[in-house]
Structure formats: structure tokens, C-alpha cells
mmCIF file as gemmi writes it, N, C-alpha and C atoms, coordinates in Angstrom:
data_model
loop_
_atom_site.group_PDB
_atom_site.id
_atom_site.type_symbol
_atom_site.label_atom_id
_atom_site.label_alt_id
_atom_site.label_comp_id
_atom_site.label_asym_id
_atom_site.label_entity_id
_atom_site.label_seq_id
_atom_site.pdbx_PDB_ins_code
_atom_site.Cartn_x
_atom_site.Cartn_y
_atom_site.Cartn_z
_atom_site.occupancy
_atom_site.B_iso_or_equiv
_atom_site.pdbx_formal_charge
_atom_site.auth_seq_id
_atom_site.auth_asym_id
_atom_site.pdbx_PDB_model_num
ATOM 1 N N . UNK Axp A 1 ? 115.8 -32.615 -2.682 1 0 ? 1 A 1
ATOM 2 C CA . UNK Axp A 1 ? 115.777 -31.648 -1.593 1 0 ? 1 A 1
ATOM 3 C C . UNK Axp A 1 ? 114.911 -32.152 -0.433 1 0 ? 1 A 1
ATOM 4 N N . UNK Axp A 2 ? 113.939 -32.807 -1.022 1 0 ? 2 A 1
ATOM 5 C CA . UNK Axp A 2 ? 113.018 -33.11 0.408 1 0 ? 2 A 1
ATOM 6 C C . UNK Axp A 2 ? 113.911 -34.196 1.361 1 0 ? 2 A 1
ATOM 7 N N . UNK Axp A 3 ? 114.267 -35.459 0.334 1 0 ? 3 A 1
ATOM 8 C CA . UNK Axp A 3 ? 114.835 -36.166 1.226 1 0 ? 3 A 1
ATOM 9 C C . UNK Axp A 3 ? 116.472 -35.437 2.376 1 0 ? 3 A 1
ATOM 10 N N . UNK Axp A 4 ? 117.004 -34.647 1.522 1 0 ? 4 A 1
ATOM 11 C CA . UNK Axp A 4 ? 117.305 -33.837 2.923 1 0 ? 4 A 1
ATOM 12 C C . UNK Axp A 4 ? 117.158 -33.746 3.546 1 0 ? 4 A 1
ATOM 13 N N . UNK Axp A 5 ? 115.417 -33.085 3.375 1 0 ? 5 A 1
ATOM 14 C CA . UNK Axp A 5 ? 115.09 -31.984 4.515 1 0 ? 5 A 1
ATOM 15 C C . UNK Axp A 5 ? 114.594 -33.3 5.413 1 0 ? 5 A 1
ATOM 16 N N . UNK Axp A 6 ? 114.522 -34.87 5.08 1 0 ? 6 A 1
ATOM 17 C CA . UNK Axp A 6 ? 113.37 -35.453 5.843 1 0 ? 6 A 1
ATOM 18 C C . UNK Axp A 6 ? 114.861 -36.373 7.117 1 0 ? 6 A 1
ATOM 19 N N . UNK Axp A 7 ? 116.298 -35.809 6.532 1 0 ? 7 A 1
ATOM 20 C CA . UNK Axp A 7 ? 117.006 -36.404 7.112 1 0 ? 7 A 1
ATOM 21 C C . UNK Axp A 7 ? 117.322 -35.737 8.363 1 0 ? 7 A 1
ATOM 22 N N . UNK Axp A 8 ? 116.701 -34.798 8.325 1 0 ? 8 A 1
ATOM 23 C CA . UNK Axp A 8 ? 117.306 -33.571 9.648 1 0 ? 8 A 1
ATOM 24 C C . UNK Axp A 8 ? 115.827 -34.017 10.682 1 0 ? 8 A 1
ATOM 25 N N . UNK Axp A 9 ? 115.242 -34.804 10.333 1 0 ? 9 A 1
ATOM 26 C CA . UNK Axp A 9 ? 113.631 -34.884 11.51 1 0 ? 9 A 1
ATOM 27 C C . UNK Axp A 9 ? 114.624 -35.721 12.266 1 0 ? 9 A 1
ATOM 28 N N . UNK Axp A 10 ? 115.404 -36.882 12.257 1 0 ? 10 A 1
ATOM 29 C CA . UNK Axp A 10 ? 116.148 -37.132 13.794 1 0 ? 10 A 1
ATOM 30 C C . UNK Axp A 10 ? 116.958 -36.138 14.4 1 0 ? 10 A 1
ATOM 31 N N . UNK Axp A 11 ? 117.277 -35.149 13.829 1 0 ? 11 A 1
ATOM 32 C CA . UNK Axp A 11 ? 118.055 -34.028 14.772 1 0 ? 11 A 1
ATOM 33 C C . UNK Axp A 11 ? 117.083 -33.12 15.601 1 0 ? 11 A 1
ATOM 34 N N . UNK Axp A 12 ? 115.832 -33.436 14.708 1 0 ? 12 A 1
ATOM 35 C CA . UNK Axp A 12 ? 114.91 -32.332 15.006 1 0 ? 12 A 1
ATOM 36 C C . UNK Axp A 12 ? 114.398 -32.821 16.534 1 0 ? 12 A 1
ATOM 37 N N . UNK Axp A 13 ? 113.984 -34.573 16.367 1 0 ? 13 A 1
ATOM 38 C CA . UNK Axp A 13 ? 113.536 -35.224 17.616 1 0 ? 13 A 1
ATOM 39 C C . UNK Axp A 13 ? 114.37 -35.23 18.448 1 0 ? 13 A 1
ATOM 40 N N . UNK Axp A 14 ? 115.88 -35.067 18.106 1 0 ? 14 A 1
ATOM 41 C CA . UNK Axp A 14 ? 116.729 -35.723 19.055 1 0 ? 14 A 1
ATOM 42 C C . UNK Axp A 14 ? 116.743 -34.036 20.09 1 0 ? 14 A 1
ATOM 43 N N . UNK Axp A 15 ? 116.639 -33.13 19.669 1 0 ? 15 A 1
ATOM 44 C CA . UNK Axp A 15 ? 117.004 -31.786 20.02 1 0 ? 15 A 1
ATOM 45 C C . UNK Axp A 15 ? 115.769 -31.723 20.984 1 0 ? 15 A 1
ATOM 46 N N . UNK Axp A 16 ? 114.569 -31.906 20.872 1 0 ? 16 A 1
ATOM 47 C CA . UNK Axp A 16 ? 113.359 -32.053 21.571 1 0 ? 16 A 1
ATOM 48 C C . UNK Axp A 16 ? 113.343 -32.468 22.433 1 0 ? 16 A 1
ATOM 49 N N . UNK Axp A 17 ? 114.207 -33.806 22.426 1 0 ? 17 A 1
ATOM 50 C CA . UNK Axp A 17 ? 114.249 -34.762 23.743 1 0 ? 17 A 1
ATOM 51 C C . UNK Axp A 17 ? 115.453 -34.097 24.915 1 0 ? 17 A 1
ATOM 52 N N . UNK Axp A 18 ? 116.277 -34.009 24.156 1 0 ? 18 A 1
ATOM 53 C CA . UNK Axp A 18 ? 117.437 -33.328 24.709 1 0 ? 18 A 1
ATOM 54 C C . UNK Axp A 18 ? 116.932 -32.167 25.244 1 0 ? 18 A 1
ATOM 55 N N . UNK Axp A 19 ? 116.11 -31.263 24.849 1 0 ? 19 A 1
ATOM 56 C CA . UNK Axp A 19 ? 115.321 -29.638 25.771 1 0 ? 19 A 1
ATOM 57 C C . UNK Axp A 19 ? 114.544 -30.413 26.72 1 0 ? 19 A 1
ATOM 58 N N . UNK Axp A 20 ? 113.686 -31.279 26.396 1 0 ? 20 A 1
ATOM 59 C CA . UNK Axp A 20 ? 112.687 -32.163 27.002 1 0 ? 20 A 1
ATOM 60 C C . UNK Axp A 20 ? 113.117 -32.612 29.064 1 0 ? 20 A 1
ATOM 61 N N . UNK Axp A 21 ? 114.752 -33.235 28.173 1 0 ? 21 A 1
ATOM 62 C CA . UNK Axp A 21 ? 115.521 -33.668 29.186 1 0 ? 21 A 1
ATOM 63 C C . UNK Axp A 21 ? 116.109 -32.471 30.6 1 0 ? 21 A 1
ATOM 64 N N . UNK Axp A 22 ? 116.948 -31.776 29.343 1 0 ? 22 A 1
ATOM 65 C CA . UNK Axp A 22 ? 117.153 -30.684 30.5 1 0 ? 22 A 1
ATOM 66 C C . UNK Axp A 22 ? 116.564 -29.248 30.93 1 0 ? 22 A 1
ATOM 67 N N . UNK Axp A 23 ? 115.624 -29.389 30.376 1 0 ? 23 A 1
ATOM 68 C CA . UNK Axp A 23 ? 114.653 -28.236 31.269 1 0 ? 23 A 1
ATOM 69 C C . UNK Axp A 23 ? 113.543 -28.999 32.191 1 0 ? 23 A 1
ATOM 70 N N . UNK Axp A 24 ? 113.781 -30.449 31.825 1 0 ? 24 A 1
ATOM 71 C CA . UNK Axp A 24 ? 113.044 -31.03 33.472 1 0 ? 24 A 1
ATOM 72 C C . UNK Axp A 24 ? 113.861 -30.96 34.905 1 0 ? 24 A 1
ATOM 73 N N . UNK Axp A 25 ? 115.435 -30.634 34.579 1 0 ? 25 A 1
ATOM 74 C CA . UNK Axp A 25 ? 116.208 -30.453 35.651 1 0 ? 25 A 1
ATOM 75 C C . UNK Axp A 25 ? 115.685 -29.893 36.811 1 0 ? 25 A 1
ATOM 76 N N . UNK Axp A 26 ? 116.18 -30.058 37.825 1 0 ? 26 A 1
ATOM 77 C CA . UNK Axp A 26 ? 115.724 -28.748 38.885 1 0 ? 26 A 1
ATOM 78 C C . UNK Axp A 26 ? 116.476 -27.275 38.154 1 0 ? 26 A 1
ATOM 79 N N . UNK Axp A 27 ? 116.282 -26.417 38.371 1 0 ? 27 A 1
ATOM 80 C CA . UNK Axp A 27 ? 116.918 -25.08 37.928 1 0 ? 27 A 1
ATOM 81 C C . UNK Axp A 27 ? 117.857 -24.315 39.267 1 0 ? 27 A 1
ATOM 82 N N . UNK Axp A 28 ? 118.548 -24.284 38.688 1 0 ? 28 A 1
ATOM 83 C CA . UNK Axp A 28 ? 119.543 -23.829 40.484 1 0 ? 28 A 1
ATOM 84 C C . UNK Axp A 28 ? 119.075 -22.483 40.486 1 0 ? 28 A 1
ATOM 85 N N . UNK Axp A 29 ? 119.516 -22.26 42.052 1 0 ? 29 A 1
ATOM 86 C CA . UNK Axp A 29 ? 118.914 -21.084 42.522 1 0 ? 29 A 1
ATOM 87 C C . UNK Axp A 29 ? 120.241 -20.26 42.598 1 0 ? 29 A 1
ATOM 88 N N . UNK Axp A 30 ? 121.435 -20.344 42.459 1 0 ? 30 A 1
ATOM 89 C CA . UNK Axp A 30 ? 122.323 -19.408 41.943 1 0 ? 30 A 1
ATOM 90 C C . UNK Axp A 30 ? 122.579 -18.921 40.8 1 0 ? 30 A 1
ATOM 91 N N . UNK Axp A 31 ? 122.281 -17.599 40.813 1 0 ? 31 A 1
ATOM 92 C CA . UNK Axp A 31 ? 122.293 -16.381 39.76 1 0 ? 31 A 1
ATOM 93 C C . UNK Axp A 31 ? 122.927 -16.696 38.605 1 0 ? 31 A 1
ATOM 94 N N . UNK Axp A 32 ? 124.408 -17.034 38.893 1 0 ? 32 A 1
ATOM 95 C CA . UNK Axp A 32 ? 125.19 -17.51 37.884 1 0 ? 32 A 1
ATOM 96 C C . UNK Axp A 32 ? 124.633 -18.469 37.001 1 0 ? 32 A 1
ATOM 97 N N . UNK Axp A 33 ? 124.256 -19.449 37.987 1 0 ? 33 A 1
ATOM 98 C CA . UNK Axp A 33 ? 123.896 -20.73 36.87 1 0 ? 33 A 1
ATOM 99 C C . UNK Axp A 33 ? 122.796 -20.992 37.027 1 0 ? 33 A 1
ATOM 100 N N . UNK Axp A 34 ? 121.692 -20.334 37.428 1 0 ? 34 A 1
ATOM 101 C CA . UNK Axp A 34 ? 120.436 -19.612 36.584 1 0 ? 34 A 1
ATOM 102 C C . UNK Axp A 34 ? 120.313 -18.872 35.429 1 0 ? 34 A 1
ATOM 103 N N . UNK Axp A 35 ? 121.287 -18.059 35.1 1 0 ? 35 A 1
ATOM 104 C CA . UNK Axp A 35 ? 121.172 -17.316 33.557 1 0 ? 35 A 1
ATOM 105 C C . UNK Axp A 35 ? 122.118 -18.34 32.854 1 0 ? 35 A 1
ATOM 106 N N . UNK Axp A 36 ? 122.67 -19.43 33.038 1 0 ? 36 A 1
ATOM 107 C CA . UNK Axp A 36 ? 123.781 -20.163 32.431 1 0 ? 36 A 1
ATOM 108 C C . UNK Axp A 36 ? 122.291 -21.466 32.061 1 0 ? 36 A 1
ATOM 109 N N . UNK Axp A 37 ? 121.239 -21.737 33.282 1 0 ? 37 A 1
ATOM 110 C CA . UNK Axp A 37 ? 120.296 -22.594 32.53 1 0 ? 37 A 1
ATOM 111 C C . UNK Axp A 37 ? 119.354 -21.875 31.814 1 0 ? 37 A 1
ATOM 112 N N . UNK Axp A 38 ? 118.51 -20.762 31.992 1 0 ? 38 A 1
ATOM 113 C CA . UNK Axp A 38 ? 118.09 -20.518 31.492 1 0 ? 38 A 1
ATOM 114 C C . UNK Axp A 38 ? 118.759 -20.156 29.645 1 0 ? 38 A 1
ATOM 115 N N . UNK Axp A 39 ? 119.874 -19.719 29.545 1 0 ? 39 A 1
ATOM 116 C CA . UNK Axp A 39 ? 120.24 -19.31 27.978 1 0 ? 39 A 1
ATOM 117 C C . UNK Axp A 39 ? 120.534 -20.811 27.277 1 0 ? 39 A 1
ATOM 118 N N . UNK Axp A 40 ? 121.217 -21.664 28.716 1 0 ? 40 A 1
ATOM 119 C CA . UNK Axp A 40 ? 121.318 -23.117 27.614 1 0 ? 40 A 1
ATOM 120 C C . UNK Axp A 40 ? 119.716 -23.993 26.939 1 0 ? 40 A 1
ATOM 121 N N . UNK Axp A 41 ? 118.641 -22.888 27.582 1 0 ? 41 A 1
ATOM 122 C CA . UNK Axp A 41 ? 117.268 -23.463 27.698 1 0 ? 41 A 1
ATOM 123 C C . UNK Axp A 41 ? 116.795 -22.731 26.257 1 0 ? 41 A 1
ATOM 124 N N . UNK Axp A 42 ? 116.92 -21.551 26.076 1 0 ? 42 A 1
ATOM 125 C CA . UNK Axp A 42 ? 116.936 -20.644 25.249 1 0 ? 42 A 1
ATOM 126 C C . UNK Axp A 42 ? 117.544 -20.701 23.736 1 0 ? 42 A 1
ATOM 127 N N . UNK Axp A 43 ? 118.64 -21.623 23.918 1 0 ? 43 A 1
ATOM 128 C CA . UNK Axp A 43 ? 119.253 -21.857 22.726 1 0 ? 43 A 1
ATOM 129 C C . UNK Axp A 43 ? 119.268 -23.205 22.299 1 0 ? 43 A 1
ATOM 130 N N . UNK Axp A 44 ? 118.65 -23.675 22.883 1 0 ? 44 A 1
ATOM 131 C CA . UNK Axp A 44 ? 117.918 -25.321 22.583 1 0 ? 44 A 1
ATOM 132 C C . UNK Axp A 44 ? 116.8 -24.941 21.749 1 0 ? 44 A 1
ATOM 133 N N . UNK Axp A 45 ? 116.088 -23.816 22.26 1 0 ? 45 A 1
ATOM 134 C CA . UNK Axp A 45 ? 114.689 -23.615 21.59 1 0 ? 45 A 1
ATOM 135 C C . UNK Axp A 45 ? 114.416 -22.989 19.88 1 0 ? 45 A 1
ATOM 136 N N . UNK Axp A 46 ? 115.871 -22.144 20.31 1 0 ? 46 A 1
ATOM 137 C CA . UNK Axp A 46 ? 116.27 -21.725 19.097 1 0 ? 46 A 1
ATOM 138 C C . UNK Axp A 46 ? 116.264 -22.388 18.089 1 0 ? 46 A 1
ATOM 139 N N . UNK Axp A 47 ? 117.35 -23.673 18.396 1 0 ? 47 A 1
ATOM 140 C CA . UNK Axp A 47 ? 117.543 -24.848 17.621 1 0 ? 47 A 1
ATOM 141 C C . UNK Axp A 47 ? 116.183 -25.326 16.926 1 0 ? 47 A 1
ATOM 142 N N . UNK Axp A 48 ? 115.518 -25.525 17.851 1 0 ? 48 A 1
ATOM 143 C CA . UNK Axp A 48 ? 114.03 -26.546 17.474 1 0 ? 48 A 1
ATOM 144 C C . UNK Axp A 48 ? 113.52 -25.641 16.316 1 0 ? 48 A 1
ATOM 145 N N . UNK Axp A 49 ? 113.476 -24.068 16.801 1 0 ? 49 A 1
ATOM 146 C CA . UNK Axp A 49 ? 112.722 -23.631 16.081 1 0 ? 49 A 1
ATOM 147 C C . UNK Axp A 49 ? 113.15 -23.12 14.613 1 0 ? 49 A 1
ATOM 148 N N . UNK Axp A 50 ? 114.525 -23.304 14.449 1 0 ? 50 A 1
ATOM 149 C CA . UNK Axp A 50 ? 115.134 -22.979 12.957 1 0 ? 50 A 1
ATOM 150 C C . UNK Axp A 50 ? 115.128 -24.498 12.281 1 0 ? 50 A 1
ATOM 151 N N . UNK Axp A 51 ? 115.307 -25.565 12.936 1 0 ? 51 A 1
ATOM 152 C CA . UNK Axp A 51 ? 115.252 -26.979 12.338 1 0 ? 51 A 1
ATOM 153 C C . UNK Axp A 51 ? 113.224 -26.991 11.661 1 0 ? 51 A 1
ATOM 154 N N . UNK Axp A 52 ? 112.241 -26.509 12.564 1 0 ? 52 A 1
ATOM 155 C CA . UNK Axp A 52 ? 110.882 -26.751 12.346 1 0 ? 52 A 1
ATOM 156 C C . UNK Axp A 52 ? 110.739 -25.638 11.431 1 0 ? 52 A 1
ATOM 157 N N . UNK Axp A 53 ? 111.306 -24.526 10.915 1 0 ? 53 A 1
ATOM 158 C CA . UNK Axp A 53 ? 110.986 -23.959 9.721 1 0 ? 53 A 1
ATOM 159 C C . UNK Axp A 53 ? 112.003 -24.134 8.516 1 0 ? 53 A 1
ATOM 160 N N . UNK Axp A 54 ? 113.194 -25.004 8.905 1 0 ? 54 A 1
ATOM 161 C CA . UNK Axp A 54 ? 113.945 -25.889 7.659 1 0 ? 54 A 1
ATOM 162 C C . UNK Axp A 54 ? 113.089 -27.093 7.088 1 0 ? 54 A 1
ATOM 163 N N . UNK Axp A 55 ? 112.133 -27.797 8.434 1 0 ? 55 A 1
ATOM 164 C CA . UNK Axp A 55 ? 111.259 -29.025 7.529 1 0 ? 55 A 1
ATOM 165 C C . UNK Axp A 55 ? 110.118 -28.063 7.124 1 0 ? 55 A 1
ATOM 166 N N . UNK Axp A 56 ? 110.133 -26.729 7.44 1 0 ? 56 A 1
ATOM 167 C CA . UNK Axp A 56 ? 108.433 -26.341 7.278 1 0 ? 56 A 1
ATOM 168 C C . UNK Axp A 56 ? 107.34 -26.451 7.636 1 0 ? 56 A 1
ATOM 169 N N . UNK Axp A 57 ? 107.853 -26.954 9.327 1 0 ? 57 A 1
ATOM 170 C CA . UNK Axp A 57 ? 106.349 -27.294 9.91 1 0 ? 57 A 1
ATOM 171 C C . UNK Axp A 57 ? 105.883 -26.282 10.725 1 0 ? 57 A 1
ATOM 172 N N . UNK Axp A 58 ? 106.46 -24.818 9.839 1 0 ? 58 A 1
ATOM 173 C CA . UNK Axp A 58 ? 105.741 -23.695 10.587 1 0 ? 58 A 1
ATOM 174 C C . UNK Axp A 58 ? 105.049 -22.591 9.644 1 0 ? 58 A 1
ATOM 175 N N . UNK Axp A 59 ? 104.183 -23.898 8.585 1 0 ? 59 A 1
ATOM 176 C CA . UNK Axp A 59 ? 103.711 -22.89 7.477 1 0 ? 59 A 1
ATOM 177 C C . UNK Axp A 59 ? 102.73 -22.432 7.988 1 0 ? 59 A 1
ATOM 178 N N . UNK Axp A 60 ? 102.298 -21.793 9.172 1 0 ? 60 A 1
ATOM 179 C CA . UNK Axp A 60 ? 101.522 -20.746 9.236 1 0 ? 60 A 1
ATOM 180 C C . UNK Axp A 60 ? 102.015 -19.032 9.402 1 0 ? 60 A 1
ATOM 181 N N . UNK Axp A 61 ? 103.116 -19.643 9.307 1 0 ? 61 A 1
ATOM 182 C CA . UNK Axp A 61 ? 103.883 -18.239 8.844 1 0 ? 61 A 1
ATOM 183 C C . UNK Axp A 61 ? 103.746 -17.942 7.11 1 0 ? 61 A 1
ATOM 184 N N . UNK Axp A 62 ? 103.869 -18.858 6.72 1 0 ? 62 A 1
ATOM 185 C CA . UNK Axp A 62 ? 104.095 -19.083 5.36 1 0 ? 62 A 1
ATOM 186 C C . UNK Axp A 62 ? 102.31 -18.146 4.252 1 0 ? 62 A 1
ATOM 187 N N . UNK Axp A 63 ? 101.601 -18.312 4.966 1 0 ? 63 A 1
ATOM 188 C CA . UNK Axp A 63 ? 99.928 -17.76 5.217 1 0 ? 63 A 1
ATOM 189 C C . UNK Axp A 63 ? 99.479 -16.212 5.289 1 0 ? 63 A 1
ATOM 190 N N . UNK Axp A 64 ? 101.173 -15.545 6.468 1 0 ? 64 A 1
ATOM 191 C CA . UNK Axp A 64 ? 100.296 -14.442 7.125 1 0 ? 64 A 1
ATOM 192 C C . UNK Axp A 64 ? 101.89 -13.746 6.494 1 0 ? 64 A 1
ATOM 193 N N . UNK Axp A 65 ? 101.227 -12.636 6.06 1 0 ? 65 A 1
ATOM 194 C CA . UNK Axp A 65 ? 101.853 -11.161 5.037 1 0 ? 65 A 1
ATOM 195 C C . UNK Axp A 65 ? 103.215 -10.886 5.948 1 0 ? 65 A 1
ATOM 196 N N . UNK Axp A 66 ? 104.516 -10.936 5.363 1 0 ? 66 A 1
ATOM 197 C CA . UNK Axp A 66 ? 105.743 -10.021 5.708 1 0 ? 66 A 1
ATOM 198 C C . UNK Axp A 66 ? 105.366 -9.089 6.218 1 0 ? 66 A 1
ATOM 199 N N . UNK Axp A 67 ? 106.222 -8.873 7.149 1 0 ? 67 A 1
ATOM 200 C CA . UNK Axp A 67 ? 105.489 -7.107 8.313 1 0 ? 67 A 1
ATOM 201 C C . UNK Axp A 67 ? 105.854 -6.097 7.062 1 0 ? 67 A 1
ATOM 202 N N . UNK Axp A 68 ? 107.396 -6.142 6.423 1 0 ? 68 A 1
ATOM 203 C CA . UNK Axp A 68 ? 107.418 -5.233 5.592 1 0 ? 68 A 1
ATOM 204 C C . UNK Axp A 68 ? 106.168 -5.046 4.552 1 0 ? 68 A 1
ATOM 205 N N . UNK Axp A 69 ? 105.884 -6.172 3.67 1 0 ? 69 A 1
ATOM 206 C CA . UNK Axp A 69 ? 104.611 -5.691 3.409 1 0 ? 69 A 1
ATOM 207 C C . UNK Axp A 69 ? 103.627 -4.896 3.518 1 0 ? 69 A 1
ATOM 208 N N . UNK Axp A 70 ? 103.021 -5.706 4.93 1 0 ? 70 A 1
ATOM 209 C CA . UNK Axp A 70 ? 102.22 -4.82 5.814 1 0 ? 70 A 1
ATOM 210 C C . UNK Axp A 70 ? 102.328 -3.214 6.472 1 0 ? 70 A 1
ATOM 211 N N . UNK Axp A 71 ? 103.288 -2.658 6.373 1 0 ? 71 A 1
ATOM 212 C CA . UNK Axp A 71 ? 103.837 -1.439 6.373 1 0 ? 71 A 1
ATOM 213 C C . UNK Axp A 71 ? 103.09 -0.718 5.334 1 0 ? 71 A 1
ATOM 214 N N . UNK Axp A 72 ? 104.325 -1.848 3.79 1 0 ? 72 A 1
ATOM 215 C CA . UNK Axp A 72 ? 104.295 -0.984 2.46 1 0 ? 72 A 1
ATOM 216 C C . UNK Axp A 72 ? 102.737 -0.487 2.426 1 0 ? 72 A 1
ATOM 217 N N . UNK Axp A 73 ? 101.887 -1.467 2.601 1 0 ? 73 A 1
ATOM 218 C CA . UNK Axp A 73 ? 100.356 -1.411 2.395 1 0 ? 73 A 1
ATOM 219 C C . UNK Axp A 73 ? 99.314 -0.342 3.219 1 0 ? 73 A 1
ATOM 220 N N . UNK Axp A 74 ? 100.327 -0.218 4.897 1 0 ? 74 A 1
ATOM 221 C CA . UNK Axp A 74 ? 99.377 0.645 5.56 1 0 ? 74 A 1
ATOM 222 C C . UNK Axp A 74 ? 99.86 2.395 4.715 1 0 ? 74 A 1
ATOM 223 N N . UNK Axp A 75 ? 100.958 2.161 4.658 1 0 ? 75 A 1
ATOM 224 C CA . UNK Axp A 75 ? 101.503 3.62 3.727 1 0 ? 75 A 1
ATOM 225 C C . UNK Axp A 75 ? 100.603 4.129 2.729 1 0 ? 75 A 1
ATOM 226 N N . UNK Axp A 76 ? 100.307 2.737 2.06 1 0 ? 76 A 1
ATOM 227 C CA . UNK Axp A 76 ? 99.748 3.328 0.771 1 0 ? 76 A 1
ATOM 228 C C . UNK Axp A 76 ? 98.491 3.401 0.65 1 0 ? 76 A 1
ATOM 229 N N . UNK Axp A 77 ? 97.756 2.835 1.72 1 0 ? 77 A 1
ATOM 230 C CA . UNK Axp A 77 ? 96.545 3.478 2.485 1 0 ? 77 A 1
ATOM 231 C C . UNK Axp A 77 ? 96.035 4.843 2.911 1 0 ? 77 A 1
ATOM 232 N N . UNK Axp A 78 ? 97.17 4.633 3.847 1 0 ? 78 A 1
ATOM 233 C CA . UNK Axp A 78 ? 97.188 5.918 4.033 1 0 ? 78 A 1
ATOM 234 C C . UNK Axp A 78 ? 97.25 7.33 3.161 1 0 ? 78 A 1
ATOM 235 N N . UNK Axp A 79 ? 97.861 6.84 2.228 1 0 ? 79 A 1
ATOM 236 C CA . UNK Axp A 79 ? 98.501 8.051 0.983 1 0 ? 79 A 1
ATOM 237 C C . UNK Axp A 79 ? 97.403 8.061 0.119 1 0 ? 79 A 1
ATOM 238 N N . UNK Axp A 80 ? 96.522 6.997 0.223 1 0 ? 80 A 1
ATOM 239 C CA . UNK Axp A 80 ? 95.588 7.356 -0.888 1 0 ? 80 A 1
ATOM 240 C C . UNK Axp A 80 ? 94.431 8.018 0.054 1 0 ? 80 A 1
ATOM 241 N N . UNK Axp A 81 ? 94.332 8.051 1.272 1 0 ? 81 A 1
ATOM 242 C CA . UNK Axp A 81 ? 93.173 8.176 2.237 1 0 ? 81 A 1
ATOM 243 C C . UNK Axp A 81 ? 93.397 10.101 2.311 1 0 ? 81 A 1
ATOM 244 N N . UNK Axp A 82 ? 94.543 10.178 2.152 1 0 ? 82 A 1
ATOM 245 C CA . UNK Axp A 82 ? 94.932 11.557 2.684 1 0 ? 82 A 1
ATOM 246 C C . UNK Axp A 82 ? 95.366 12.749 1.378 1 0 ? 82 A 1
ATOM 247 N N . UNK Axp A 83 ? 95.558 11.649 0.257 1 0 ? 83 A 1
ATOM 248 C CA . UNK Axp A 83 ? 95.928 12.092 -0.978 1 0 ? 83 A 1
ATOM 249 C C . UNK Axp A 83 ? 96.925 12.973 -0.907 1 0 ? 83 A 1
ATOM 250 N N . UNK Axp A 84 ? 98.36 12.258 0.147 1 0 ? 84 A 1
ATOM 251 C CA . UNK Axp A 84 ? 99.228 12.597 0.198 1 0 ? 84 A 1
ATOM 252 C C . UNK Axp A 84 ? 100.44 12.676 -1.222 1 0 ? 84 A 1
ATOM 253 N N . UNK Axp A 85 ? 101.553 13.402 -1.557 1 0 ? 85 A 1
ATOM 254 C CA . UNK Axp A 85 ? 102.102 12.98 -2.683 1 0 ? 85 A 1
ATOM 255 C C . UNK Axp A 85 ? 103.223 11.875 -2.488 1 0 ? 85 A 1
């Protein structure tokens, strides 16, 4: 599995360079193809950022509690604070 995951780091660089590349563009000043660069800018980033938690180089997520969690926990805080049923 790792060596998989270690085969996707040239897609990962190549995708970097490629955002790298075209968000150094100038950005046009027509509306149209201002929201046409900005979303192609947007979904480059996307990319990077589902490839960097396929290698896992975003285990500081990996660290900090599921929001659901964090819910379940303020609930049951609460329920014991209030000695709700």
C-alpha cells in the first residue's frame, strides 16, 4: 500500500507546479473568465489537497477530534452539568 501511495507524489508535484504555473498568470479582468480562472484555480487546489491527505501529509488532522465527536462530548457535558435525562 505505501508503495502506491509513494507513486502518486509525482502527480502530487506535478499538480503543484501546474497551480504554481497558472495562478502566476495575469488574471483577466472579464467577469466571465475571472470566475472561469478563479474555479480552474480552485479545483487545482482541491486536487493538491485530496492527493496530500491520500499520502497523509496532513496528519494534523489526524491529532485533532472529529467535529461529530466534539458535539457527542459537548452534549454529554452538558447533560451531566444540567442532569438532563
Amino acid at each position: 500500500m505505501k508503495t502506491a501511495l509513494k507513486n502518486l507524489q509525482p502527480f502530487l508535484d506535478k499538480a503543484v507546479q501546474s497551480y504554481q504555473d497558472f495562478a502566476g498568470e495575469n488574471c483577466p479582468m472579464n467577469a466571465k473568465e475571472f470566475t472561469s480562472f478563479h474555479s480552474a484555480c480552485k479545483a487545482a487546489l482541491l486536487h493538491i489537497a485530496l492527493l496530500t491527505k491520500i499520502l497523509g501529509f496532513d496528519d494534523k488532522e489526524k491529532d485533532q477530534p472529529d467535529l461529530l465527536d466534539l458535539i457527542h462530548q459537548a452534549k454529554e457535558e452538558l447533560k451531566n452539568e444540567n442532569d438532563l435525562p
